[in-house]
C-alpha positions as protocol buffer text, in pm:
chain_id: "A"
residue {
  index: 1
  type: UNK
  ca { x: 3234 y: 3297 z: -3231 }
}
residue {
  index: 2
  type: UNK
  ca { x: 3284 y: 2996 z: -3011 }
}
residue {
  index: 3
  type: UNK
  ca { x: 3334 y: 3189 z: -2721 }
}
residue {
  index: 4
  type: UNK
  ca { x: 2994 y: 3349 z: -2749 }
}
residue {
  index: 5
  type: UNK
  ca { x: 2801 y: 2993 z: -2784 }
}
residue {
  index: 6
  type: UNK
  ca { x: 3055 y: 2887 z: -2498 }
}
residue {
  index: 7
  type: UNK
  ca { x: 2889 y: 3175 z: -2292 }
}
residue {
  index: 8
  type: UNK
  ca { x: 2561 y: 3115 z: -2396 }
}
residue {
  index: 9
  type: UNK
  ca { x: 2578 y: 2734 z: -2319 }
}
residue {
  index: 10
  type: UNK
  ca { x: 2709 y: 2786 z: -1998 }
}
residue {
  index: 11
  type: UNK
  ca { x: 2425 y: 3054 z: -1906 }
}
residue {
  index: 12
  type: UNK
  ca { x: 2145 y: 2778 z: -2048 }
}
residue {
  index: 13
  type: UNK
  ca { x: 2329 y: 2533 z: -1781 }
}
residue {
  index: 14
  type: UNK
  ca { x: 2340 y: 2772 z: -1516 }
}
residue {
  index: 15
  type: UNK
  ca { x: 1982 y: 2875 z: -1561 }
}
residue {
  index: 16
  type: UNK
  ca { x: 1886 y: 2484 z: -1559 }
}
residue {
  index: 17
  type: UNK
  ca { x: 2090 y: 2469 z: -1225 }
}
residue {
  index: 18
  type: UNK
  ca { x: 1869 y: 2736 z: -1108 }
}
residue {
  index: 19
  type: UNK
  ca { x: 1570 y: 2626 z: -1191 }
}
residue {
  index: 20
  type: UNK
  ca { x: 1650 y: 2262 z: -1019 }
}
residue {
  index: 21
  type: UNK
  ca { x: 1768 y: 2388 z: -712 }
}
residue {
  index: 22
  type: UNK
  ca { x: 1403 y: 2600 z: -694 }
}
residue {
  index: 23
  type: UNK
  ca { x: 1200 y: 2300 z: -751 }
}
residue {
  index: 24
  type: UNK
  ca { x: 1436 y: 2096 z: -547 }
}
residue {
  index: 25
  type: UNK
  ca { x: 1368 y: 2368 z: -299 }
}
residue {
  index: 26
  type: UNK
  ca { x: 965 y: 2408 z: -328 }
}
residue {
  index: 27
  type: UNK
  ca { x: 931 y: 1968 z: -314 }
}
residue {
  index: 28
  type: UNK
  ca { x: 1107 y: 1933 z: 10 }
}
residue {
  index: 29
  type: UNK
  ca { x: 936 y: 2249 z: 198 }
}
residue {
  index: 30
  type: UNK
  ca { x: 609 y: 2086 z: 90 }
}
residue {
  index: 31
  type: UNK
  ca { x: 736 y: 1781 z: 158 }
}
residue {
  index: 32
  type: UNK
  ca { x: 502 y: 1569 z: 446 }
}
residue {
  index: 33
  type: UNK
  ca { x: 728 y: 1612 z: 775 }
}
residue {
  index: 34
  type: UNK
  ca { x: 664 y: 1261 z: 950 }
}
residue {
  index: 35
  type: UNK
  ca { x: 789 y: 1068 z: 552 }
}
residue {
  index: 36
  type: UNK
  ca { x: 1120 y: 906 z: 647 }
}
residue {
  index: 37
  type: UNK
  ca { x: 934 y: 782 z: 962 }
}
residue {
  index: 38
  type: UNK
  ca { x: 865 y: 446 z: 1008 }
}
residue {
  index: 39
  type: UNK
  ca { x: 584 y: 283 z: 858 }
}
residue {
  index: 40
  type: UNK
  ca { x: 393 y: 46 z: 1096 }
}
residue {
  index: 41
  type: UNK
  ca { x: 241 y: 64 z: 1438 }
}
residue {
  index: 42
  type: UNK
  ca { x: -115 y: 50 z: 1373 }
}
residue {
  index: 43
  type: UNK
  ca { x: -292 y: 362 z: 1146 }
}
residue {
  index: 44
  type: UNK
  ca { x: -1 y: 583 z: 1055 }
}
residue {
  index: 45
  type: UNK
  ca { x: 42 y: 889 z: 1293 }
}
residue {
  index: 46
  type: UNK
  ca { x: -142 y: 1185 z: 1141 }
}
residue {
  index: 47
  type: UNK
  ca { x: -435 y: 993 z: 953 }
}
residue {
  index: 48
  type: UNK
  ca { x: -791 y: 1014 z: 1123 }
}
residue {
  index: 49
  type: UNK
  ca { x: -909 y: 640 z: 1101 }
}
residue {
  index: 50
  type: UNK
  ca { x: -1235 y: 645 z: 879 }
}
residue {
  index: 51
  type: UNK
  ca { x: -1591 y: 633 z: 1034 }
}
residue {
  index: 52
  type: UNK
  ca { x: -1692 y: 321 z: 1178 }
}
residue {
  index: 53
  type: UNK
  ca { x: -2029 y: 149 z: 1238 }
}
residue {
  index: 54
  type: UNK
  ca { x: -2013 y: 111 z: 1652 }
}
residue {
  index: 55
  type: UNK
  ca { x: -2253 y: -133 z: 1696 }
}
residue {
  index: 56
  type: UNK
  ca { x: -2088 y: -350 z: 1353 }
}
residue {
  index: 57
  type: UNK
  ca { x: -1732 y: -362 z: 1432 }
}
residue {
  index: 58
  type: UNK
  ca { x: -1699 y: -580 z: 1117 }
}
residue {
  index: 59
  type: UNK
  ca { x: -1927 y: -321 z: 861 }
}
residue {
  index: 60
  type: UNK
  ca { x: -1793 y: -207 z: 614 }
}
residue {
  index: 61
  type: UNK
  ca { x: -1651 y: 134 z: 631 }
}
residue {
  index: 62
  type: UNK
  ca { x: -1783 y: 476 z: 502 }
}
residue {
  index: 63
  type: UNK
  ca { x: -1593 y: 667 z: 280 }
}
residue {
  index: 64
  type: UNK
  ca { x: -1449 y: 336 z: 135 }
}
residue {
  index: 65
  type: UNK
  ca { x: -1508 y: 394 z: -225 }
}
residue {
  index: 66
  type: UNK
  ca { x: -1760 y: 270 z: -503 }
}
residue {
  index: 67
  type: UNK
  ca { x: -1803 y: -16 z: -677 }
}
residue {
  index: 68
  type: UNK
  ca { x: -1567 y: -328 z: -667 }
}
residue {
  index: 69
  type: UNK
  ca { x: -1265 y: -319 z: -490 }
}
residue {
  index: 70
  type: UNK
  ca { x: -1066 y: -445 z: -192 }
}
residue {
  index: 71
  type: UNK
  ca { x: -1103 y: -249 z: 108 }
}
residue {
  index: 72
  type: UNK
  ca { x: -804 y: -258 z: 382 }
}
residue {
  index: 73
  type: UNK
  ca { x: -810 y: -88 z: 714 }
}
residue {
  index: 74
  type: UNK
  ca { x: -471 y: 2 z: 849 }
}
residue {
  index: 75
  type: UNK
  ca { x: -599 y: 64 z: 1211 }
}
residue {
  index: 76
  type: UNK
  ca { x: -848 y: -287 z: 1207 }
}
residue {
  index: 77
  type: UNK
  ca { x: -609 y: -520 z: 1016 }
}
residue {
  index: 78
  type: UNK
  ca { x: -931 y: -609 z: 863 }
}
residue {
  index: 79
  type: UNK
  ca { x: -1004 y: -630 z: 450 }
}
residue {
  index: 80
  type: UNK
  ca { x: -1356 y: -643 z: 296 }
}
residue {
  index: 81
  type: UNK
  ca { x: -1416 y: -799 z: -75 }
}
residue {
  index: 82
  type: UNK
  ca { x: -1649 y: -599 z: -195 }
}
residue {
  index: 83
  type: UNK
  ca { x: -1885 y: -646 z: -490 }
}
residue {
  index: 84
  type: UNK
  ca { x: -2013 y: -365 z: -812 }
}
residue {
  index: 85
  type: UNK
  ca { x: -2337 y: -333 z: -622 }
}
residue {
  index: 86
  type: UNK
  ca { x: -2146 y: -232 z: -317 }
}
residue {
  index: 87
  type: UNK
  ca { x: -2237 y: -491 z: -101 }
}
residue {
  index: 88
  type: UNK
  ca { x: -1974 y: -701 z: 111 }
}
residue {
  index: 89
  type: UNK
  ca { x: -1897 y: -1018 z: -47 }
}
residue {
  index: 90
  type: UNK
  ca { x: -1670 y: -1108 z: 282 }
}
residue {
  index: 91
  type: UNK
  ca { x: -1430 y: -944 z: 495 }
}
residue {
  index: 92
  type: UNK
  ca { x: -1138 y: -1115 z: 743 }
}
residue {
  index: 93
  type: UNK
  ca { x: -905 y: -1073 z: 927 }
}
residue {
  index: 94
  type: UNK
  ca { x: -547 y: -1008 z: 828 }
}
residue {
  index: 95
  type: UNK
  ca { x: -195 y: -986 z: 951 }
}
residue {
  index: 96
  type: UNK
  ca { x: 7 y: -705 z: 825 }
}
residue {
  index: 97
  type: UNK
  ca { x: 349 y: -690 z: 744 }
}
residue {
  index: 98
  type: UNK
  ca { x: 640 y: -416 z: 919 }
}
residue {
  index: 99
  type: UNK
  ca { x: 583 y: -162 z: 647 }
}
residue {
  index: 100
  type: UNK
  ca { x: 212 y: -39 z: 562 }
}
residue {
  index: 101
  type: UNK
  ca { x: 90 y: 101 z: 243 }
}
residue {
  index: 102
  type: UNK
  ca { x: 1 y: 475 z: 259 }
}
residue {
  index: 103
  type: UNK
  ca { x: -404 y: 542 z: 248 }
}
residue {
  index: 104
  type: UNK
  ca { x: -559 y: 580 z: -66 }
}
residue {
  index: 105
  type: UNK
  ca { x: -636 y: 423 z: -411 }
}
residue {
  index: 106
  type: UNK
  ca { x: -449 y: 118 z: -573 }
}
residue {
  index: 107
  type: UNK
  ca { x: -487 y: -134 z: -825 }
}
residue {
  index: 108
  type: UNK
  ca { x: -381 y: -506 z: -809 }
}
residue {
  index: 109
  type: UNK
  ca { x: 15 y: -483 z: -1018 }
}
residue {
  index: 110
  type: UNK
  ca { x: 110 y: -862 z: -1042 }
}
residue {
  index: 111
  type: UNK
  ca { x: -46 y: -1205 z: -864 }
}
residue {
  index: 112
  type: UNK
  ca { x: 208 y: -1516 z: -775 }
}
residue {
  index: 113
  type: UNK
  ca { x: 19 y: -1855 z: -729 }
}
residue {
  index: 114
  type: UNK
  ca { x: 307 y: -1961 z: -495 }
}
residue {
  index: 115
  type: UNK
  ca { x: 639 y: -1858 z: -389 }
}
residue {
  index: 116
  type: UNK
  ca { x: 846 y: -1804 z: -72 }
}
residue {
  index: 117
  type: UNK
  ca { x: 772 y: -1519 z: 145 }
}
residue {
  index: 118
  type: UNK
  ca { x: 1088 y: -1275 z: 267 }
}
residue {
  index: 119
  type: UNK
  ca { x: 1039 y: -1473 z: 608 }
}
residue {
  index: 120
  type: UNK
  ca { x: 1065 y: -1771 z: 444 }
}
residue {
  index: 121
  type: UNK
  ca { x: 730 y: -1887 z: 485 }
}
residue {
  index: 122
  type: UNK
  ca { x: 598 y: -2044 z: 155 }
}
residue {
  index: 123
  type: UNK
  ca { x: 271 y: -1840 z: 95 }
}
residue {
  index: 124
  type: UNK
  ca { x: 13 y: -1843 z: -245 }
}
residue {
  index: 125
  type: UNK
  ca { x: -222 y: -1653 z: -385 }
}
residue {
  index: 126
  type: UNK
  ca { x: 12 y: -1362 z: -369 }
}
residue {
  index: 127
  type: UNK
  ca { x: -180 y: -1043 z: -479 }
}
residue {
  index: 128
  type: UNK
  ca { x: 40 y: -717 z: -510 }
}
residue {
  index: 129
  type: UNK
  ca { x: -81 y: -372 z: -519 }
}
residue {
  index: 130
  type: UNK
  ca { x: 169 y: -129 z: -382 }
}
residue {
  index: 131
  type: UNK
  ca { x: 543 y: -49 z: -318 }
}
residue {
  index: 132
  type: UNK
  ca { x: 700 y: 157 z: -49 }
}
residue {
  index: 133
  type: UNK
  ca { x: 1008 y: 269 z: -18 }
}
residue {
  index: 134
  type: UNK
  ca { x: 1142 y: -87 z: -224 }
}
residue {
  index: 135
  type: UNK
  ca { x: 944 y: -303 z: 7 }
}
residue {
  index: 136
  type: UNK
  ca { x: 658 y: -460 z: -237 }
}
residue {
  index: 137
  type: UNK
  ca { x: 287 y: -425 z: -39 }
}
residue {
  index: 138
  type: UNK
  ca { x: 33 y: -725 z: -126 }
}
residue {
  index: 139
  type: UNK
  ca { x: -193 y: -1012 z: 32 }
}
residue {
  index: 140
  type: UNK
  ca { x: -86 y: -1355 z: 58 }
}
residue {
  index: 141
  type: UNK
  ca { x: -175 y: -1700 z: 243 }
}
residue {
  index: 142
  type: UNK
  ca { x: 90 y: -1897 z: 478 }
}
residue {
  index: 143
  type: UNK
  ca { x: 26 y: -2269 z: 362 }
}
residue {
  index: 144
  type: UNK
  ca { x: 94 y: -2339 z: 729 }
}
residue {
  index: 145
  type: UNK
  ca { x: -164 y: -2137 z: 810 }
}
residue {
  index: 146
  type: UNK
  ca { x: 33 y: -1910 z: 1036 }
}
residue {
  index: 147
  type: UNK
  ca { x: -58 y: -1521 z: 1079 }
}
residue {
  index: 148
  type: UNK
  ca { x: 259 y: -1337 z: 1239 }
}
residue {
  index: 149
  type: UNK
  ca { x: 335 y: -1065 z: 1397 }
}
residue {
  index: 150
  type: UNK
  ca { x: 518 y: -874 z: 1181 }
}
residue {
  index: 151
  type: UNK
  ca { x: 906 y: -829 z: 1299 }
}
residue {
  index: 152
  type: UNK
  ca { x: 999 y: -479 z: 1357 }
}
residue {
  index: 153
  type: UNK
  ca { x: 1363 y: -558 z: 1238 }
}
residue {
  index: 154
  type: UNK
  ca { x: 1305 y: -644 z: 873 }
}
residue {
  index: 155
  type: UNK
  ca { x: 1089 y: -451 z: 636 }
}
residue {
  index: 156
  type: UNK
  ca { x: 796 y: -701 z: 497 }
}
residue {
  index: 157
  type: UNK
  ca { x: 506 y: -568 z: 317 }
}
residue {
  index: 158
  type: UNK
  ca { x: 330 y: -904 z: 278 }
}
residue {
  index: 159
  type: UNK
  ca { x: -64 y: -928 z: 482 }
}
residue {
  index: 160
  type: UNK
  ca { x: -106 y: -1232 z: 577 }
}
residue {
  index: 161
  type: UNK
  ca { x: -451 y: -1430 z: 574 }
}
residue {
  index: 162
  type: UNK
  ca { x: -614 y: -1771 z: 637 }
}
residue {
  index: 163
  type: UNK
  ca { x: -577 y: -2019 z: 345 }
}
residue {
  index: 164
  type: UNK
  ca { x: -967 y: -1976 z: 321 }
}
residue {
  index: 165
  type: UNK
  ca { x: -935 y: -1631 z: 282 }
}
residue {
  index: 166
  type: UNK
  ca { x: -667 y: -1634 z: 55 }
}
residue {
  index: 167
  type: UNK
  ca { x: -866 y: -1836 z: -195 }
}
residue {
  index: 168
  type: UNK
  ca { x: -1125 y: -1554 z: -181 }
}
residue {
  index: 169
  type: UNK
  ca { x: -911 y: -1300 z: -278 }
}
residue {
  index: 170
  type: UNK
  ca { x: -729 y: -1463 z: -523 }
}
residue {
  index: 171
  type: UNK
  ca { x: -1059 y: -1497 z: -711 }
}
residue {
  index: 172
  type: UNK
  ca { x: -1193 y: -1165 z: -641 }
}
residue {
  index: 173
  type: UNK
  ca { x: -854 y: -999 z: -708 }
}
residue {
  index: 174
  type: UNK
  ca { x: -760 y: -1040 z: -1043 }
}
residue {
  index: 175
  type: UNK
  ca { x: -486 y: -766 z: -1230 }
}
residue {
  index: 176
  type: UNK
  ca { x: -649 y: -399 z: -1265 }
}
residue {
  index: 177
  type: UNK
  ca { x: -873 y: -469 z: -973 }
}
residue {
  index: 178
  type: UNK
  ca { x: -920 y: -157 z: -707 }
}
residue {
  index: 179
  type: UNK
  ca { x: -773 y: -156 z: -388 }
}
residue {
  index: 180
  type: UNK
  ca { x: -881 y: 82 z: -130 }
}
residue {
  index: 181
  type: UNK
  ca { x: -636 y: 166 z: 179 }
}
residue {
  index: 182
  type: UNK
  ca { x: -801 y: 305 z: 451 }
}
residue {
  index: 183
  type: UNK
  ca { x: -661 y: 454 z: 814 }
}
């Protein structure tokens, strides 16, 4: 007798095996080729950068969602606060970090009033909303006002904004809110 449920525990572990290595197998062929690439340099590489109002530069962006959220353009480095009815409460400015979110929908995770950024920098109003690839995504403010470029070198996923702006997100971003990444 043990050798039969010996058999048949070693066929239910071998038909397990099987069935990983398929999956395994069906993930990575549909797996996006450009993924271990890196991150930043503007929009990433394959994403058509959402319609834009020519003549409004600053407009908020079609195809940006409903109702309120945060709206962040990678290729504009630009956010817009906007309101339930839809309308722009204000947008800004922002400097991103070396490592971008990916397009689409997020919420707002955690919020820090004040801490040190991974340059060192101390920054507030900290609102997160994404993680890639261990490197946490979210706004903050520079209490020395400075907007850097990011540094290629080390992987930081914080956008930086004016003090003034920072204060408007922290009150319009509280935990739940929407965020909407955009190309």
């Amino acid at each position: 007798m043990p050798s039969n449920s010996s058999t048949f525990v070693a066929g239910l572990t071998a038909a397990a095996l099987a069935t990983v290595a398929f999956l395994t197998f069906q993930a990575s062929a549909s797996a996006p080729a450009d993924l271990a690439e890196p991150q930043r340099s503007g929009a990433p590489a394959k994403v058509a950068k959402a319609p834009r109002d020519k003549d409004h530069p600053a407009a908020l962006p079609a195809d940006s969602g409903l109702g309120a959220r945060v709206v962040y353009s990678l290729a504009d480095d630009r956010v817009w606060l906007v309101g339930p009815d839809g309308k722009v409460k204000r947008t800004f400015e922002v400097a991103p970090g070396s490592v971008d979110p990916l397009p689409g929908n997020y919420a707002v995770t955690s919020r820090a009033g004040a801490i040190t950024g991974t340059d060192g920098t101390p920054i507030e109003h900290v609102v997160r909303f994404a993680t890639v690839n261990d490197v946490t995504i979210g706004f903050s403010a520079a209490l020395d006002g400075s907007l850097p470029e990011p540094d290629p070198t080390v992987k930081t996923g914080g956008i930086r904004q004016t003090v003034a702006d920072g204060d408007a997100m922290w009150d319009f971003a509280t935990i739940g809110q929407s965020v909407v990444v955009i190309p």
